[in-house]
MDAnalysis code that builds the backbone (N, CA, C; Angstrom):
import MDAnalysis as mda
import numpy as np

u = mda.Universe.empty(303, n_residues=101, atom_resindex=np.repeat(np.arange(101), 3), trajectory=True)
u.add_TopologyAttr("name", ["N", "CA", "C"] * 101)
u.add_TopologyAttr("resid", np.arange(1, 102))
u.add_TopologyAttr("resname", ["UNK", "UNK", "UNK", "UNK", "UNK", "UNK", "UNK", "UNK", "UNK", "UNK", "UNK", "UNK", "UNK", "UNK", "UNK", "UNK", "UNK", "UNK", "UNK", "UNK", "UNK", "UNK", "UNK", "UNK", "UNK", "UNK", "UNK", "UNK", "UNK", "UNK", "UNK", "UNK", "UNK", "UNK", "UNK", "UNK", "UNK", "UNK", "UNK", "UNK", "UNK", "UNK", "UNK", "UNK", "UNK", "UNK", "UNK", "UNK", "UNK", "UNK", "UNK", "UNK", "UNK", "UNK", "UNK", "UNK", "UNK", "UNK", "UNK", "UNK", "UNK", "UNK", "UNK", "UNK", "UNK", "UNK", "UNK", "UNK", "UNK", "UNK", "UNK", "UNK", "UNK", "UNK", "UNK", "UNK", "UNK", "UNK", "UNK", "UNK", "UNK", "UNK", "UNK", "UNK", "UNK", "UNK", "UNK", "UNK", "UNK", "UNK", "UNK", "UNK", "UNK", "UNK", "UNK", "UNK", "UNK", "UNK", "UNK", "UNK", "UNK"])
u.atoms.positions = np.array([
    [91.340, 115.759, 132.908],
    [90.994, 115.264, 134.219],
    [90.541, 113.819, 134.085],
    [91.128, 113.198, 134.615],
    [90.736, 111.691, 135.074],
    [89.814, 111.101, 136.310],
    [88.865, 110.192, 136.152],
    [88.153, 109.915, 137.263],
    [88.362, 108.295, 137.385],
    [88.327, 107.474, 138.544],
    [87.494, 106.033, 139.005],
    [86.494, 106.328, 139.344],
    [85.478, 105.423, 138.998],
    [84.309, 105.268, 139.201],
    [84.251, 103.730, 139.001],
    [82.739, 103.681, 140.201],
    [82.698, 102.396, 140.428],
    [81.246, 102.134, 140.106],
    [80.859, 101.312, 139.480],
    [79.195, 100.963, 139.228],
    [79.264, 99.869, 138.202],
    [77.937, 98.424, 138.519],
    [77.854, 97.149, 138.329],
    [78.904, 96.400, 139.182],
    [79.730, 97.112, 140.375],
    [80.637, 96.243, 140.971],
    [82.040, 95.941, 140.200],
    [82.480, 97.071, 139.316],
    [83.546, 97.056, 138.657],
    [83.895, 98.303, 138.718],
    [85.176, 98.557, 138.646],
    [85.962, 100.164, 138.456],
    [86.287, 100.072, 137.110],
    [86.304, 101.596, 136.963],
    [86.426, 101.999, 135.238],
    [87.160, 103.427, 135.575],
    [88.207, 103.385, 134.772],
    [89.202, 104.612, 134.660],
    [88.492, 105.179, 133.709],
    [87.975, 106.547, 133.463],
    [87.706, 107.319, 132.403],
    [87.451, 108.855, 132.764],
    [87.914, 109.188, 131.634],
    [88.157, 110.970, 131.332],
    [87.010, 111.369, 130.573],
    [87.229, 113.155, 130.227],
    [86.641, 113.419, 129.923],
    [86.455, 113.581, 128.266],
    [85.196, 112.956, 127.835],
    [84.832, 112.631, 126.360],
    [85.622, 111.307, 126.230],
    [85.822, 110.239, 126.884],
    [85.839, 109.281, 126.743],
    [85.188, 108.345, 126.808],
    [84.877, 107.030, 125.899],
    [83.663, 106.004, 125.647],
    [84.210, 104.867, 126.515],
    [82.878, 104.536, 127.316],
    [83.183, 103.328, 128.306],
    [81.764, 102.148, 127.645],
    [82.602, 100.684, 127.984],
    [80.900, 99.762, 127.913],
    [81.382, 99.578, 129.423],
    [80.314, 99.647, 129.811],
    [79.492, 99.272, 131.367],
    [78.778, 98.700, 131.335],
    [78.580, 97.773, 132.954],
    [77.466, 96.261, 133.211],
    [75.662, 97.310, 132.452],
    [75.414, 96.639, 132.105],
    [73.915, 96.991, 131.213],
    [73.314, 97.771, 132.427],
    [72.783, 99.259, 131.986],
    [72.305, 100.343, 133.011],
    [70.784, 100.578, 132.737],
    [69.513, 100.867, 133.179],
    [68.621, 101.499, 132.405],
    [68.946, 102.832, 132.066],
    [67.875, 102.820, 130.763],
    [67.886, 103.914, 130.193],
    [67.770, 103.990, 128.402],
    [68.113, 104.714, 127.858],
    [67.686, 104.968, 126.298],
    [68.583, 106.079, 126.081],
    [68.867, 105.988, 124.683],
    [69.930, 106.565, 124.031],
    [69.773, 107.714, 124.015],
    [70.864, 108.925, 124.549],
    [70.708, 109.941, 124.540],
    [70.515, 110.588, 126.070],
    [69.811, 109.640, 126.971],
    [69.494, 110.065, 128.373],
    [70.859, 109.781, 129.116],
    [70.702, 110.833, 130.826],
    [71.956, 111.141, 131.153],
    [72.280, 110.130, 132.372],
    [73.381, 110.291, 132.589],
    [73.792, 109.238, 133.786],
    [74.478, 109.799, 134.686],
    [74.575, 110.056, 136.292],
    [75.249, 110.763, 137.180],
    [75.729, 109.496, 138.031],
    [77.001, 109.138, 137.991],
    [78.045, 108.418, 138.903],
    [78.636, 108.885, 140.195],
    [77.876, 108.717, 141.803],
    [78.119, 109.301, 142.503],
    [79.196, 108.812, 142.993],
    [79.537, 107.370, 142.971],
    [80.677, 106.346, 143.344],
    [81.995, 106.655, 143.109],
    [83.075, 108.019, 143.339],
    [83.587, 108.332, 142.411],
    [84.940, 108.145, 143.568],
    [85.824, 107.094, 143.364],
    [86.903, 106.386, 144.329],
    [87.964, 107.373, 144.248],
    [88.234, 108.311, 142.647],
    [89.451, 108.711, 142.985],
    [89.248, 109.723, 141.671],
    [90.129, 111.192, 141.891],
    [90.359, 111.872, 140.553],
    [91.639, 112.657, 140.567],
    [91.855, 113.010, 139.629],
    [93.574, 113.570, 139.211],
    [93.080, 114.541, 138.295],
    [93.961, 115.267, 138.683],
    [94.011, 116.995, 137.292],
    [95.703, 117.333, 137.288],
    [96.361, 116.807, 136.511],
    [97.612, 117.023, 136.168],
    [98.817, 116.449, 137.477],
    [99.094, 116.982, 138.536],
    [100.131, 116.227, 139.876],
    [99.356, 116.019, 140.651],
    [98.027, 117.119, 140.594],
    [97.140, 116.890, 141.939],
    [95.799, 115.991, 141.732],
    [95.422, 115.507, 143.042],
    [95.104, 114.111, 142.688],
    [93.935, 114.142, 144.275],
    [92.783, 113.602, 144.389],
    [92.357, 113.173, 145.433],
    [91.704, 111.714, 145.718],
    [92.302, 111.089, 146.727],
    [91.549, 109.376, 146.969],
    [90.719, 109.246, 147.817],
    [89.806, 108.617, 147.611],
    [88.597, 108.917, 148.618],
    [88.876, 107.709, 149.295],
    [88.109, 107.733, 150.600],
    [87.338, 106.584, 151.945],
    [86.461, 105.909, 151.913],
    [86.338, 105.200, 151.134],
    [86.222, 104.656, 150.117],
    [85.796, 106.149, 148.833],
    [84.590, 106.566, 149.256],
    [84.648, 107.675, 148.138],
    [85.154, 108.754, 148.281],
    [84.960, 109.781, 147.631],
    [84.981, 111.016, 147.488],
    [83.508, 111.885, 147.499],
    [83.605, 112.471, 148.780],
    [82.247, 113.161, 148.690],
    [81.993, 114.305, 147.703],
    [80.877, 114.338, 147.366],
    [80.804, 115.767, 146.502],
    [81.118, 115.550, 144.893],
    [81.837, 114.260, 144.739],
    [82.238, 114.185, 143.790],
    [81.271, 113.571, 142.933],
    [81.093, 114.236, 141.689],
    [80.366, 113.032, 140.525],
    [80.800, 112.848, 139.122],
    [80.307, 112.415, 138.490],
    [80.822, 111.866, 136.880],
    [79.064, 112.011, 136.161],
    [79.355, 112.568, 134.756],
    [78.053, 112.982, 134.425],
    [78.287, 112.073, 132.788],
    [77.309, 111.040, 132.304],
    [77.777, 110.886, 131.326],
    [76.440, 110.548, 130.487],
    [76.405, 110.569, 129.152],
    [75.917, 110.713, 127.835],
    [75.153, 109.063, 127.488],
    [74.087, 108.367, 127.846],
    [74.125, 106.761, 127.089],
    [74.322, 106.671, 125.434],
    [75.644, 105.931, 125.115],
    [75.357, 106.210, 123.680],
    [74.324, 105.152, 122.833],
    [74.331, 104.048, 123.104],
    [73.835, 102.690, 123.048],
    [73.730, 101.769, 123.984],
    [72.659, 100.920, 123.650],
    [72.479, 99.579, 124.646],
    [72.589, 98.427, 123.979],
    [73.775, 97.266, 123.880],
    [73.930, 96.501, 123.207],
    [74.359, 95.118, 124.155],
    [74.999, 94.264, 123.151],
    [75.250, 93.144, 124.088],
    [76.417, 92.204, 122.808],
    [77.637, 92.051, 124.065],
    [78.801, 91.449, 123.660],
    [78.700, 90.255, 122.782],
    [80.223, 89.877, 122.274],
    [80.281, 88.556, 121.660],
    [79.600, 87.618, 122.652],
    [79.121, 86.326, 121.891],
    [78.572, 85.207, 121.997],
    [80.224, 84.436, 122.551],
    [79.953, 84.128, 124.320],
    [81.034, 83.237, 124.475],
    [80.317, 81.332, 124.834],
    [80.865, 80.694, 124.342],
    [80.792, 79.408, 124.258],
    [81.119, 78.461, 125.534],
    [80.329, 77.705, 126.057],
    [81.307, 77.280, 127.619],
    [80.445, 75.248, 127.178],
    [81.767, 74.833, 126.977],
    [81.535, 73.535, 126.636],
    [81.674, 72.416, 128.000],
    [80.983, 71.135, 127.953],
    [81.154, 70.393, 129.646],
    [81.218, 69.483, 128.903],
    [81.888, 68.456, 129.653],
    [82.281, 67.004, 129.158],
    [82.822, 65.845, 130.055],
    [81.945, 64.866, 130.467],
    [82.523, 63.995, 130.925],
    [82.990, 62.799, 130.230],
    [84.180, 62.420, 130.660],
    [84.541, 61.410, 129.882],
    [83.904, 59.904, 130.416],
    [83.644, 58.882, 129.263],
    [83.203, 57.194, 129.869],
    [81.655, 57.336, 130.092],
    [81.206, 58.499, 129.582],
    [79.663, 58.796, 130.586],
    [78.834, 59.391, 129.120],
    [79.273, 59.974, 127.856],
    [78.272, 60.264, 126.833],
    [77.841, 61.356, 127.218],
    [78.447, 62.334, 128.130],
    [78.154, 63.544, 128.852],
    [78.827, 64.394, 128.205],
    [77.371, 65.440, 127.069],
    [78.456, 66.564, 126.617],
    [77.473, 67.479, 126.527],
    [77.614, 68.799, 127.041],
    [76.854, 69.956, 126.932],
    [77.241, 71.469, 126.266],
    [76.435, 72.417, 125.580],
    [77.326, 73.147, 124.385],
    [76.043, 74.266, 125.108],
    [76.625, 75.685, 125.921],
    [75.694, 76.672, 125.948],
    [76.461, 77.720, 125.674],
    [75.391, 78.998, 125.535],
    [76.148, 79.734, 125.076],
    [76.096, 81.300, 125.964],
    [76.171, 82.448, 125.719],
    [75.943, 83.254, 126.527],
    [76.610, 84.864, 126.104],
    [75.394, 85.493, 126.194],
    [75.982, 87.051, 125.884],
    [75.671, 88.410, 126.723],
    [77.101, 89.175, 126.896],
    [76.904, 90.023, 128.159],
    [75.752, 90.868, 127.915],
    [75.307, 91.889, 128.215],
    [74.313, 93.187, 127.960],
    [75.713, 94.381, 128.393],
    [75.534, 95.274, 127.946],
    [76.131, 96.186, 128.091],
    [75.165, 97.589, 127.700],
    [76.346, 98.707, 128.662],
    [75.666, 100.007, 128.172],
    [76.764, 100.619, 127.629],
    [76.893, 101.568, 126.805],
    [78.458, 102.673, 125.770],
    [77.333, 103.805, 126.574],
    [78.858, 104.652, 127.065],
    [78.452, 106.011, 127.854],
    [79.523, 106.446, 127.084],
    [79.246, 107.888, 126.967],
    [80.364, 108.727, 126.666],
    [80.366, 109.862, 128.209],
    [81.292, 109.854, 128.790],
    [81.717, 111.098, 129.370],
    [81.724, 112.246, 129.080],
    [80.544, 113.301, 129.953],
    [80.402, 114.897, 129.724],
    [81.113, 115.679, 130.513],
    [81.180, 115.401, 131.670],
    [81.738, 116.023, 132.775],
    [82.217, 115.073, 133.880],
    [83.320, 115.350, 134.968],
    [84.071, 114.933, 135.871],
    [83.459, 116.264, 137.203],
])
């Protein structure tokens, strides 16, 4: 069974016992997570799309860790002007594993 789910303002396709990173959630490793946002699910041909959601529907999942992405680099530069700036920046994330749909 397959679900969408929507939470941090992004959709994420994921099944069941599958590992997602998601926008950084509270919580601590091991504690549970219930996704009520649940846009759309499929079980083999049959399939339901929600209005925006699907009522009734939820996603139950596992936190495995709380970490935080590569270091991305965002360089500025003007030219004729001695204008140069070097920052840097790293996402937060949460790893869920999927228990139930």
């Amino acid at each position: 069974m397959i679900a969408v789910i929507e939470t941090g303002g992004k959709q994420y396709l994921v099944s069941t016992g599958s590992k997602v990173q998601i926008e950084k959630l509270e919580g601590l490793k091991g504690d549970t997570l219930k996704f009520d946002k649940v846009l759309f699910t499929a079980e083999g041909s049959k399939y339901t799309v929600g209005k925006p959601y699907i009522s009734g529907a939820s996603v139950e999942a596992t936190i495995i860790r709380q970490g935080r992405g590569k270091k991305i680099e965002v360089l500025k530069y003007k030219a004729k002007s001695k204008y140069r700036r070097k920052i840097g920046h790293r996402q937060s994330y949460t790893e869920i594993e999927v228990t139930k749909i």
